[in-house]
N, C-alpha and C positions, 0 to 999 in steps of 0.2 A: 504493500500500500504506500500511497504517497507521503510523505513526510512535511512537515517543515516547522521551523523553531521560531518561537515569539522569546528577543530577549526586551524586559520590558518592565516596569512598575505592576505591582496590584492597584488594583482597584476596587474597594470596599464598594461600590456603588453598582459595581459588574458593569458597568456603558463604555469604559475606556480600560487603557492598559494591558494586560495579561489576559483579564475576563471576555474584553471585545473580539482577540486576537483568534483567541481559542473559540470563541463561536461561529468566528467567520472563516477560519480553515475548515471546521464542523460543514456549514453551511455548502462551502465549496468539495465536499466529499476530499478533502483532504485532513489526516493526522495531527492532530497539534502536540507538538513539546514546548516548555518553557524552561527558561531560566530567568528568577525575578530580581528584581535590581533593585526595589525601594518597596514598602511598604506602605500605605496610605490610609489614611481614614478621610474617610467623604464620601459625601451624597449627593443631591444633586444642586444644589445650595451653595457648597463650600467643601475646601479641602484643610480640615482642622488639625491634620499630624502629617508629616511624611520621615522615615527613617531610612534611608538606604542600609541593603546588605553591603558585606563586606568584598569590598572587590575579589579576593580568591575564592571567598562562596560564589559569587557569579559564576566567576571561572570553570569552580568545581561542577556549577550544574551543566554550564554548555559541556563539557567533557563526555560528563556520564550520559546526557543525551546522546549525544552523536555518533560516540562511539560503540554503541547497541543500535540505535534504532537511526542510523545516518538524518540527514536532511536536504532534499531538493532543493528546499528554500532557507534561507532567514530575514525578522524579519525586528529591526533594533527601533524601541521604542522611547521611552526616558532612562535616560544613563545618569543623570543627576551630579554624578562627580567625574573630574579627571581622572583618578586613578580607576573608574568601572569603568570608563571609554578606553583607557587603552588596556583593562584585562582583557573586555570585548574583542580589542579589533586582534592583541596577539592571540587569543583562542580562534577566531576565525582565519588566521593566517595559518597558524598551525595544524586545523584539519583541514585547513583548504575550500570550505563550504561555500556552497554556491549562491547564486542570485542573490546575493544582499541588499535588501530592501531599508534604508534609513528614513526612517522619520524623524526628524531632527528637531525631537522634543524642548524648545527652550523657553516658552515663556507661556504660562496658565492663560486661561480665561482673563480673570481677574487683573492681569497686569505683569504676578510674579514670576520670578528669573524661575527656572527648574533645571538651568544648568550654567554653573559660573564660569567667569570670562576663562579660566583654567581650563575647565570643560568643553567650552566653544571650540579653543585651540585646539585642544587634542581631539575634537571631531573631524577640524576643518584637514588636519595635517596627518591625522590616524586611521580615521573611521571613512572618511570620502571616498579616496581614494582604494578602498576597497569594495568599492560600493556599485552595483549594476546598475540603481536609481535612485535618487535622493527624492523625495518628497515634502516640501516644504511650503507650507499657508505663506498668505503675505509677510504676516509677522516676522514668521522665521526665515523668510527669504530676507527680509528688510535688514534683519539682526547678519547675518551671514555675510550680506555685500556693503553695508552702511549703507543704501540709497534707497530712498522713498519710492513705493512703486503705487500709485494711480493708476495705472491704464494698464492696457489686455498688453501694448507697446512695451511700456515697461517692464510688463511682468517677461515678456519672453528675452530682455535687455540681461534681466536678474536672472534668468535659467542660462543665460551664457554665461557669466560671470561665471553661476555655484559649477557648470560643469567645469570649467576651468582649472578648480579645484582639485577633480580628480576621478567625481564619479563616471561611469560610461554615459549614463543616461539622470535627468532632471525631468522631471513633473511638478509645476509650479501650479498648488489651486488656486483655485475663482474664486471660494464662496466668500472668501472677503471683501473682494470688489463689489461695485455696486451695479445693479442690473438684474432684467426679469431673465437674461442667457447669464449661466455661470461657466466661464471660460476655463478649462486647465489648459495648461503650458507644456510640452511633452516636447524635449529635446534630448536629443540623442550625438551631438556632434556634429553630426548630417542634418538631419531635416528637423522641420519644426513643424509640430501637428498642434490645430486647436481642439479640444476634445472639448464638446458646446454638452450641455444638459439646461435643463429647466432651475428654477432655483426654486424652492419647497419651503412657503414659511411656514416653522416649527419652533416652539417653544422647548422642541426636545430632540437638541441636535450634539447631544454631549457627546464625544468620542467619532466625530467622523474622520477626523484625521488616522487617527488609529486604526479605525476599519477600512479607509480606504489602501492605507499602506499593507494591512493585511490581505484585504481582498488580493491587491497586486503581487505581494507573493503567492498567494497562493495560485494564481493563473501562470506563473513563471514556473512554479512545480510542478502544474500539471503539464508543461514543456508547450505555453501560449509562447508567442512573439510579446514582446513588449506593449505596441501597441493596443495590440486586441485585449491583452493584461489589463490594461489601462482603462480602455472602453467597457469592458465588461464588471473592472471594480466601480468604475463611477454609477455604473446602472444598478449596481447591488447597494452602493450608498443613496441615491435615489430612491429606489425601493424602500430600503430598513428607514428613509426618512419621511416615506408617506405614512407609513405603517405603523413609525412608533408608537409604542403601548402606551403612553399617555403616565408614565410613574414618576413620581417623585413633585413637588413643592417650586422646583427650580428648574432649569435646563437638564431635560432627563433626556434618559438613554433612548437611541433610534432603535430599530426593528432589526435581527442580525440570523433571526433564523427564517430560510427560503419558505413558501406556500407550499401545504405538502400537497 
């Protein structure tokens, strides 16, 4: 069976992190493994504790994954410190694992860093360049190149830049821009595709970053092309965001398992 690994925060909430990963390999008939990197309490409200594990417990868990039950995919979610970004990227160098999928987790809802300027660096120069695609919202595109991006323009300006950097391939999201078409940015080196969706207002859009970075690994394990990866996570994030179950007080979790 198909494998792949979510390395990534818990999420006491189940809508992001670890919990979102693992339902949408589920959804996509593929395996999930984990390895967790921080610990969290929150709901859909707020995030009132976060603890990172120790970077060699990371370590230790991508190990004993991989080396039993291998992995097609991975797929790195909040790393939270520098020393857990580069146990990550040496454990991934080490087994040589494929498709790596970065969601370059660094700043909350709310405002807050969830990864310090130490951490930034050791993604930009550790974790990129190992990287099949980076995934990054405006924010975290904006934090990665220093420059403000407004327009659909910009944003494919900021996916040259982040490839630059090192990964093969960049998927800059829409949903931050403003518009009834929410635009991704898909650049590869070579060409540059607009991947166009409808945009879904929800009050319970918590964890689309993280499921669309899963979705994408997992169509990468099932041995998709990139593109089609791409196209077919954003329809599954569309989906789980017409769907949402309607839980929680605050910005809740989308929909993550398929119609059966």
């Amino acid at each position: 069976m198909t494998t792949a690994l979510t390395i990534a925060g818990s999420d006491s909430g189940g809508g992001a992190g670890v919990q979102a990963d693992l339902k949408t390999f589920a959804a996509h008939g593929v395996y999930g493994l984990s390895a967790v990197t921080a610990v969290t309490a929150q709901n859909s409200l707020a995030v009132s504790a976060i603890h990172p594990v120790p970077a060699p417990v990371v370590a230790s868990q991508i190990a004993a994954v991989v080396t039993d039950f291998g992995a097609q995919a991975v797929k790195t979610g909040m790393l939270l410190e520098a020393a857990i970004v580069e146990a990550v990227a040496a454990s991934l160098a080490e087994f040589k694992l494929p498709n790596l999928v970065v969601d370059p987790v660094l700043i909350a809802s709310s405002g807050a860093a969830l990864l310090d300027a130490d951490g930034v660096s050791a993604l930009r120069t550790r974790l990129l360049p190992l990287a099949r695609v980076v995934t990054p919202n405006r924010p975290e595109a904006e934090r990665l190149t220093g420059r403000a991006i407004a327009s659909t323009g910009e944003a494919a300006d900021a996916a040259r830049r982040i490839r630059d950097m090192g990964p093969a391939a960049v998927i800059l999201t829409g949903g931050h821009l403003r518009g009834d078409t929410v635009v991704d940015i898909l650049y590869d080196g070579v060409e540059l595709f607009e991947l166009r969706g409808t945009r879904v207002e929800t009050a319970h859009s918590h964890g689309t970053g993280c499921t669309f970075a899963a979705a994408v690994a997992a169509g990468l394990a099932l041995g998709r092309a990139l593109p089609e990866a791409a196209r077919s996570a954003k329809r599954y994030v569309e989906q789980g965001l017409r769907r949402a179950p309607g839980l929680g007080r605050g910005s809740g979790p989308l929909a993550h398992c398929r119609p059966v």
